[in-house]
C-alpha positions as CSV (number, residue, x, y, z in Angstrom):
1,X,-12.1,-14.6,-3.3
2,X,-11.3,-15.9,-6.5
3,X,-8.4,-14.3,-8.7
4,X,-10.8,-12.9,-11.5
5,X,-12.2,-10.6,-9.1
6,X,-9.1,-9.1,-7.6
7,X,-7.7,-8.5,-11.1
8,X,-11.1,-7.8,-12.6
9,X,-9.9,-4.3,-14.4
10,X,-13.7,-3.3,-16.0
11,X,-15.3,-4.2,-12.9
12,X,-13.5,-2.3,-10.5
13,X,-13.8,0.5,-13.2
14,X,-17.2,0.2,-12.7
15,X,-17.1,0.4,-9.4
16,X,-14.9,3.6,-9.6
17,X,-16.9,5.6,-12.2
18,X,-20.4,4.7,-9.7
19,X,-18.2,6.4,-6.7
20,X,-17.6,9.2,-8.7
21,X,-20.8,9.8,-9.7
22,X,-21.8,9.8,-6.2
23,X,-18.8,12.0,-4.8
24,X,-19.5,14.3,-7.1
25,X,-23.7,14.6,-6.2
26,X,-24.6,17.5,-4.7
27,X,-26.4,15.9,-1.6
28,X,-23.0,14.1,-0.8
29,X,-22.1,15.8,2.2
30,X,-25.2,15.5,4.4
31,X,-24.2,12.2,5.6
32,X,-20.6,13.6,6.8
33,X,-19.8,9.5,7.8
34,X,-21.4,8.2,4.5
35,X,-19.8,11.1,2.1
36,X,-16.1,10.1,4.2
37,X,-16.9,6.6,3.4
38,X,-17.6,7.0,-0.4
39,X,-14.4,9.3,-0.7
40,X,-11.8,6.4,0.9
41,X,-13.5,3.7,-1.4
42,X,-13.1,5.6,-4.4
43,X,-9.3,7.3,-3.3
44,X,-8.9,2.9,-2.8
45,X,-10.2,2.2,-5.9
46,X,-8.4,4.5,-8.2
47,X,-5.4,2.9,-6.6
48,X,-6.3,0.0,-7.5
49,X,-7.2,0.6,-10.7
50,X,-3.9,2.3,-11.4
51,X,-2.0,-0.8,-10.7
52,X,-4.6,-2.6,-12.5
53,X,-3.9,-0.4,-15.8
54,X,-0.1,-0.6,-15.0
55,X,-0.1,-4.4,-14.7
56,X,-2.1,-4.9,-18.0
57,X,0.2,-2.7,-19.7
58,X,3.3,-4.6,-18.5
59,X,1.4,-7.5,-19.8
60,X,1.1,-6.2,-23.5
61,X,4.6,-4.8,-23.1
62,X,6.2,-8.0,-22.3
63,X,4.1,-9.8,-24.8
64,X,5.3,-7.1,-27.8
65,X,8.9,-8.1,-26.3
66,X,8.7,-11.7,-26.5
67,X,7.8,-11.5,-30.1
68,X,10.4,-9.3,-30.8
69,X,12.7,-11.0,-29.2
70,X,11.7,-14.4,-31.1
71,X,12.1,-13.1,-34.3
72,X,15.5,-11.2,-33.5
73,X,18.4,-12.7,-31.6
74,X,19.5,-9.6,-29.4
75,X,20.9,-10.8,-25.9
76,X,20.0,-7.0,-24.7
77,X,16.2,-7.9,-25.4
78,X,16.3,-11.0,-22.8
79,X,17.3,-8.8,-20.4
80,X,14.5,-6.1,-20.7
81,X,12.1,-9.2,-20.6
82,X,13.7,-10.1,-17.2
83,X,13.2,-6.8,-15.7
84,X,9.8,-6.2,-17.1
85,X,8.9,-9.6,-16.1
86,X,10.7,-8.6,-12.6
87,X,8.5,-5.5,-12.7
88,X,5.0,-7.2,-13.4
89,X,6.0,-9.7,-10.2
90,X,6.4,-6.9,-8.0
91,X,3.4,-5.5,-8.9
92,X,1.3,-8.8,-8.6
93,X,2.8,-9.5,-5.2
94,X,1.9,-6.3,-4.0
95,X,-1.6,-6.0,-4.7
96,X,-2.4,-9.8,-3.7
97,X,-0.6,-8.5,-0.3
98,X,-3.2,-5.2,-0.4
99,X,-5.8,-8.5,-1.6
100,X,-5.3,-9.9,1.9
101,X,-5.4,-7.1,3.9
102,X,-8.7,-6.1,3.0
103,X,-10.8,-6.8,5.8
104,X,-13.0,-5.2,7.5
105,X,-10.5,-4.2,10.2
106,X,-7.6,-3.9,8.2
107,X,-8.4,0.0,7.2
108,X,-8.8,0.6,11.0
109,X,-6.1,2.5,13.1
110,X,-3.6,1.2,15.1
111,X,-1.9,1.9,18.3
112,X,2.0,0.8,18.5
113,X,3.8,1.1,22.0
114,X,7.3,0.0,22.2
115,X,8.7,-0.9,25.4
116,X,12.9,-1.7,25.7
117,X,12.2,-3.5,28.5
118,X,15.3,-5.0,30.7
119,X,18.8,-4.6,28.8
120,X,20.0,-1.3,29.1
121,X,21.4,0.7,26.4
122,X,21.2,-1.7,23.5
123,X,17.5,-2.4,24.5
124,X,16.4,1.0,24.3
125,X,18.1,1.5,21.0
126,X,16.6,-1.5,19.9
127,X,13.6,0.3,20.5
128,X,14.3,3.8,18.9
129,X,15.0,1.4,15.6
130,X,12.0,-0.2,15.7
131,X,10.0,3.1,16.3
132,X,11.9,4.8,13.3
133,X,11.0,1.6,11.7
134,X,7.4,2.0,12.0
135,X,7.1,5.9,11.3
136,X,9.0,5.2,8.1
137,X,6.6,2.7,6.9
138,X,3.6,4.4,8.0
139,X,5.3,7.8,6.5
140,X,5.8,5.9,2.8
141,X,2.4,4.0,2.7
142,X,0.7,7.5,3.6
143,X,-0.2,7.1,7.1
144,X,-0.7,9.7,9.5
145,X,1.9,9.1,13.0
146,X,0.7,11.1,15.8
147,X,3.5,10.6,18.7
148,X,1.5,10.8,21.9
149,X,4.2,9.6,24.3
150,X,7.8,9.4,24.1
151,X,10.4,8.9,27.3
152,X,14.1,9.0,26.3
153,X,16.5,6.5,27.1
154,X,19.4,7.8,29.5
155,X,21.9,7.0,27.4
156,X,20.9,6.4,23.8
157,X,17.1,5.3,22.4
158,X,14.1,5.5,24.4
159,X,12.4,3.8,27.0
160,X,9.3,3.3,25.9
161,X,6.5,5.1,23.4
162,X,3.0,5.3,22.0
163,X,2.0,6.6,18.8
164,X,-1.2,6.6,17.2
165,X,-1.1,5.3,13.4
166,X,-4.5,6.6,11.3
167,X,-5.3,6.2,7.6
């Protein structure tokens, strides 16, 4: 997919304003599967958008400071370039990360088992990390964890788990 069309701010507001207009139609919620899947496009879009907004206005910020910063010679101002040009990088990265995992199946839910396996004690809490781990991240990105299975390790960690991850 070429770059214009992941950073294509008008476009995607498009996109968002057409999704509104259908989310808020009052017909919307006779197709339960069609309404749910108008609703996550749109909650995806205004994301999107957000972090389109906030990228474009890093852009004009960090433009204002450059040309302040030519036509006065304050060490201070190279510095708030750096971390606004530090800023606008994170921001890219992340959403050509979200860019690639856009698929098809990428929105689907996931199923994590952990298994320690043969070692013992460090094994299993090897394995309570990694599950802490993984309900963090799914906790932060917004992510419903539903623990179906859990068996405790004798001394420390667990054994092994299963946990559902939806959204």
């Amino acid at each position: 997919m070429p770059s214009w069309t992941i950073f294509d701010l008008a476009g995607n507001r498009n996109k968002l304003e057409e999704l509104s207009c259908k989310s808020a139609s009052e017909d919307i919620w006779e197709d339960r599967e069609r309404a749910e899947e108008i609703l996550r496009n749109k909650k995806r879009l205004e994301e999107k958008v957000g972090a389109l907004e906030q990228m474009r206005q890093l852009e004009e910020d960090l433009g204002a400071l450059f040309e302040l910063a030519g036509e006065e010679d304050d060490p201070s101002l190279e510095e708030d370039a750096k971390n606004m040009l530090d800023e606008l990088a994170l921001v890219v990265e992340d959403q050509e990360f979200k860019q690639m995992l856009s698929g098809p199946s990428d929105r689907a839910n996931a199923i994590i088992t952990i298994n320690s396996g043969a070692g013992g004690t460090e094994s299993q809490d090897w394995a309570a990390m990694l599950m802490r781990m993984y309900q963090r991240y799914s906790e932060r990105n917004r992510f419903n964890w539903n623990l179906l299975d859990i068996q405790d390790g004798e001394e420390a960690g667990i054994k092994n788990m299963t946990a559902i991850v939806e959204g």
